[in-house]
C-alpha positions as CSV (number, residue, x, y, z in Angstrom):
1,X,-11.4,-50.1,-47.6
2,X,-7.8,-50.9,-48.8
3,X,-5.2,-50.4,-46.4
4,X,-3.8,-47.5,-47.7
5,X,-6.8,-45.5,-47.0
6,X,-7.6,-46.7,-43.4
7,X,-3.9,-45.6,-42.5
8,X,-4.7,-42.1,-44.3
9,X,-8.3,-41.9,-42.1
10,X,-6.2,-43.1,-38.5
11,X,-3.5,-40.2,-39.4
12,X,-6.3,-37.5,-40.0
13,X,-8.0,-38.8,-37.1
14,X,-4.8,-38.3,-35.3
15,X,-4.2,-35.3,-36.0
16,X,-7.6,-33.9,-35.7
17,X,-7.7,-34.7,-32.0
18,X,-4.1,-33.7,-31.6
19,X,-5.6,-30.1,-33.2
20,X,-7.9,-29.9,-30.0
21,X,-4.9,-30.2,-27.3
22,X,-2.2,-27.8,-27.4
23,X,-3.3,-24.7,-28.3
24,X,-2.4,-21.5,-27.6
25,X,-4.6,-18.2,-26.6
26,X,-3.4,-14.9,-26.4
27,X,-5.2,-12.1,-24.7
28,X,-5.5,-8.8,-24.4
29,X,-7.5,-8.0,-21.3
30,X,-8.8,-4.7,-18.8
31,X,-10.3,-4.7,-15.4
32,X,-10.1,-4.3,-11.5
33,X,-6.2,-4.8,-11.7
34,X,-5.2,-2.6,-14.6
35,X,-4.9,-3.5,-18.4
36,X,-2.0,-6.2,-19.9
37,X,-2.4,-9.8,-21.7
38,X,-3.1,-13.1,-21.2
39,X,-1.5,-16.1,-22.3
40,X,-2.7,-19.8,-22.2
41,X,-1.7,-23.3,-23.2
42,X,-4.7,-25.9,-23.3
43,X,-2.5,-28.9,-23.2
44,X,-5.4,-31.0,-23.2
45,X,-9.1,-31.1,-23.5
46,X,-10.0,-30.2,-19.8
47,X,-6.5,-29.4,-18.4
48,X,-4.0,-26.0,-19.1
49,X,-2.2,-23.7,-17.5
50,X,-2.3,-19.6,-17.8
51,X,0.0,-16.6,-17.0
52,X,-1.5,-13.1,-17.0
53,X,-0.2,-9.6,-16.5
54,X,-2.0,-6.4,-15.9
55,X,-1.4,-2.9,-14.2
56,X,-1.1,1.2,-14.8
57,X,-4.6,1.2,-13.3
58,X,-3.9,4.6,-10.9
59,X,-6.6,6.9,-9.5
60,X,-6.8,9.4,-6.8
61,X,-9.5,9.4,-4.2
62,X,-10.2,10.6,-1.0
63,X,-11.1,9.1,2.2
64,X,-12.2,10.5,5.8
65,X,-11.5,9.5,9.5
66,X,-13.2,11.2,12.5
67,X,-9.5,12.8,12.9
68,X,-7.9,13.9,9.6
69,X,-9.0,14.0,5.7
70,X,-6.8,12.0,3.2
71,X,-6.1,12.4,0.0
72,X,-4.7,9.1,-1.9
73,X,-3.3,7.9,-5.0
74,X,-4.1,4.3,-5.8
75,X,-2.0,2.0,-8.0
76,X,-2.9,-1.3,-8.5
77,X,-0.9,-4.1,-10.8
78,X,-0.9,-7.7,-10.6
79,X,0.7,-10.9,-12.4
80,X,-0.5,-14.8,-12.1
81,X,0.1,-18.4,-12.8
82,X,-3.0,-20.8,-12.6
83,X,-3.7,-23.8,-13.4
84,X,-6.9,-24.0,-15.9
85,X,-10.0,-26.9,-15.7
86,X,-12.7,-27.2,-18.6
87,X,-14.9,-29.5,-17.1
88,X,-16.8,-29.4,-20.3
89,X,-14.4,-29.1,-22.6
90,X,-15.6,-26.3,-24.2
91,X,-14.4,-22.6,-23.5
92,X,-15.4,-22.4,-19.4
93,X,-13.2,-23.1,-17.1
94,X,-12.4,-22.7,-13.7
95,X,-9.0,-21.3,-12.0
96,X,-6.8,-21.8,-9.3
97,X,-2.8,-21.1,-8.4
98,X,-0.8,-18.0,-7.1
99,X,-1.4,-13.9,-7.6
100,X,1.3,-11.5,-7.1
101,X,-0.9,-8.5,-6.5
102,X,0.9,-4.7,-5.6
103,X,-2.4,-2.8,-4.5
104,X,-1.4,0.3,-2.6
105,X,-2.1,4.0,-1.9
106,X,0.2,6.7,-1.0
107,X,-1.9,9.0,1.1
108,X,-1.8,12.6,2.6
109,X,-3.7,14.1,5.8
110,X,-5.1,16.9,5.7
111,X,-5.7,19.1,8.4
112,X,-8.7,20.5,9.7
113,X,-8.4,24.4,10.3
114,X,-5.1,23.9,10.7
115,X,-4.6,21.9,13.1
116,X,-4.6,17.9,13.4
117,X,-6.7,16.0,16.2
118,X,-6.1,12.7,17.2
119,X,-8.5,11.2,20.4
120,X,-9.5,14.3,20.9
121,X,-6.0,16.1,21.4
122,X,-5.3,19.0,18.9
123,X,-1.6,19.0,17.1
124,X,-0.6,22.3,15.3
125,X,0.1,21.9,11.0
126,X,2.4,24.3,11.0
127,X,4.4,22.0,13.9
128,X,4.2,19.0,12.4
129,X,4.3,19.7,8.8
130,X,2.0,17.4,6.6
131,X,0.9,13.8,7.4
132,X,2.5,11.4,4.6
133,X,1.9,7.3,4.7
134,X,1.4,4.3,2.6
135,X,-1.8,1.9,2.8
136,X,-1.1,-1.3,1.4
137,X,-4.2,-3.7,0.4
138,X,-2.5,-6.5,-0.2
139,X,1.1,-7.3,-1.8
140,X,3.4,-10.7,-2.3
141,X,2.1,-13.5,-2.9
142,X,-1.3,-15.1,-2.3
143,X,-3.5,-18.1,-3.5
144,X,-6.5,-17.4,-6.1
145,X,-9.1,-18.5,-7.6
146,X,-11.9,-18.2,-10.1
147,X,-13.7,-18.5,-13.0
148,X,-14.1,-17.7,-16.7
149,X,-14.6,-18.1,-20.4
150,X,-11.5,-18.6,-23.5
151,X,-11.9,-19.4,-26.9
152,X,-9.3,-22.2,-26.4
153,X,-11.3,-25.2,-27.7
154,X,-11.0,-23.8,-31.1
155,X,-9.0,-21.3,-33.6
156,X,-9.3,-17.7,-33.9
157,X,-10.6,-14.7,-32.8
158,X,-13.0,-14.4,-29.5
159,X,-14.2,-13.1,-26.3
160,X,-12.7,-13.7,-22.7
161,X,-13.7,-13.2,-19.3
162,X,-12.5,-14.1,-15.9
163,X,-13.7,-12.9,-11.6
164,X,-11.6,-14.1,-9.3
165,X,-11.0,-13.4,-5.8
166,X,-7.8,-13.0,-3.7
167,X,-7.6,-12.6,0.4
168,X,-6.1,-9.2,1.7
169,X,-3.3,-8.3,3.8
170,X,-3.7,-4.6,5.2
171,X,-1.1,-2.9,6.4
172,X,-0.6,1.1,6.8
173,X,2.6,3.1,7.8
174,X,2.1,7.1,8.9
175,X,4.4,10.1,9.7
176,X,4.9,14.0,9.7
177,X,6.6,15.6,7.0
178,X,9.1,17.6,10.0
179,X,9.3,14.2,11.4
180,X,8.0,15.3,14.9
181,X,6.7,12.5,16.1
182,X,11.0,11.6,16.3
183,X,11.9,13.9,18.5
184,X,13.2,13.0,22.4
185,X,10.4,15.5,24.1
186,X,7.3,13.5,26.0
187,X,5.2,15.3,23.6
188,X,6.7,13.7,20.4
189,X,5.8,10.4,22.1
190,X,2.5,11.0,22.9
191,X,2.0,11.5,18.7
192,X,4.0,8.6,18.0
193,X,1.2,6.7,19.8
194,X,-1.7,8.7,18.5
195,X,-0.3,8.0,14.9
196,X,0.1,4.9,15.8
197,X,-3.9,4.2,16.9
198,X,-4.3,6.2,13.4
199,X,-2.5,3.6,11.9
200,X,-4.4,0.5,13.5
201,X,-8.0,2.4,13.0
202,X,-7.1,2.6,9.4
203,X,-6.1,-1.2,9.0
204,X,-9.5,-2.2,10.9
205,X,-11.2,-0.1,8.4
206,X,-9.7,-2.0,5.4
207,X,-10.3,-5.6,7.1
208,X,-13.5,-5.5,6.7
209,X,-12.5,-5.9,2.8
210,X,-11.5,-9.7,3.4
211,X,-11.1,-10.4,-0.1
212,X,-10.5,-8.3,-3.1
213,X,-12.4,-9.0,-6.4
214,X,-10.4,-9.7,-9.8
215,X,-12.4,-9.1,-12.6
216,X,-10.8,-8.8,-16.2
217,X,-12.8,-9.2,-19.9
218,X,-10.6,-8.4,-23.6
219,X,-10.3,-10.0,-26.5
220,X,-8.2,-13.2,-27.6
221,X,-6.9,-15.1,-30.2
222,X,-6.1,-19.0,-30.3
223,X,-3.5,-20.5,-32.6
């Protein structure tokens, strides 16, 4: 082989294996965190890193205690950074880095026959107006991890699919539309504490949800 044409074989070997490292994938993906895109960089052959945004996921649902009835409307977004393995260089890969989850509900009690009850002790509607809170799932940031599938080992058009968990972080905040539970009477601080146990009962309730599932599929394209 002259020299001239080992030269032209090292180039196109060159740039053949430079063609399997830095390419990018963009997404478009749907699941337990809303609908958005996904974009990747496979800066090598087992290593990359990903960024994905989804949300306008809402719903309204409706949930029961032993004292009152809500009625909630969920919204749900999220954004991440990750860091990407292929451990066989081919489109699986497995996930880990930061979620910035906003999973929350703002919820409405109900009475029952006009009246509230609360351990046992009844509260007049028409007294204290409408019970109005926020129950937050989880919100800032926390540490994920998962795995999926992205046609980033080769060009074009192709399927992706990632689960993934993230832990929880309850938290729930109640009050009266006529803001009753405000007022300097002994009464008014009795409710403040019974809203209060409301509040705690509801948190235990959602702890037994440690860890909330992230599960997305679309389409993708790599350059």
């Amino acid at each position: 082989m002259t020299t001239t044409g080992l030269i032209a074989l090292c180039l196109l070997g060159t740039s053949q294996a430079h063609a399997q490292d830095g390419r990018m994938t963009l997404g478009a993906v749907a699941g337990t965190t809303g609908a958005g895109a996904d974009l990747a960089w496979r800066f090598s052959e087992r290593l990359g890193v990903s960024a994905r945004y989804t949300g306008g996921l809402d719903w309204n649902t409706d949930y029961r205690t032993d004292d009152v009835d809500y009625d909630g409307d969920v919204n749900l977004a999220a954004s991440k950074l990750t860091l990407d393995y292929y451990p066989f260089a081919s489109g699986f890969f497995l996930s880990a880095g930061l979620m910035l989850p906003d999973i929350d509900a703002d919820v409405v009690g109900r009475p029952r026959n006009g009246s509230y009850a609360f351990n046992g002790r009844t509260y007049d509607a028409e007294l204290l107006g409408t019970l109005h809170g926020k129950a937050t799932l989880v919100d800032g940031v926390q540490p994920y991890a998962g795995l999926g599938w992205r046609q980033a080992h080769r060009s074009g058009f192709g399927v992706f699919a990632e689960i993934g968990v993230i832990p929880t972080d309850p938290d729930v905040s109640l009050r009266t539309s006529e803001g009753f539970e405000d007022m300097d009477n002994p009464l008014s601080a009795q409710l403040r504490q019974e809203i209060r146990q409301e509040e705690q009962r509801l948190e235990d309730e959602a702890n037994e949800w440690p860890i909330y599932p992230v599960a997305v599929v679309g389409v993708s394209y790599t350059f």
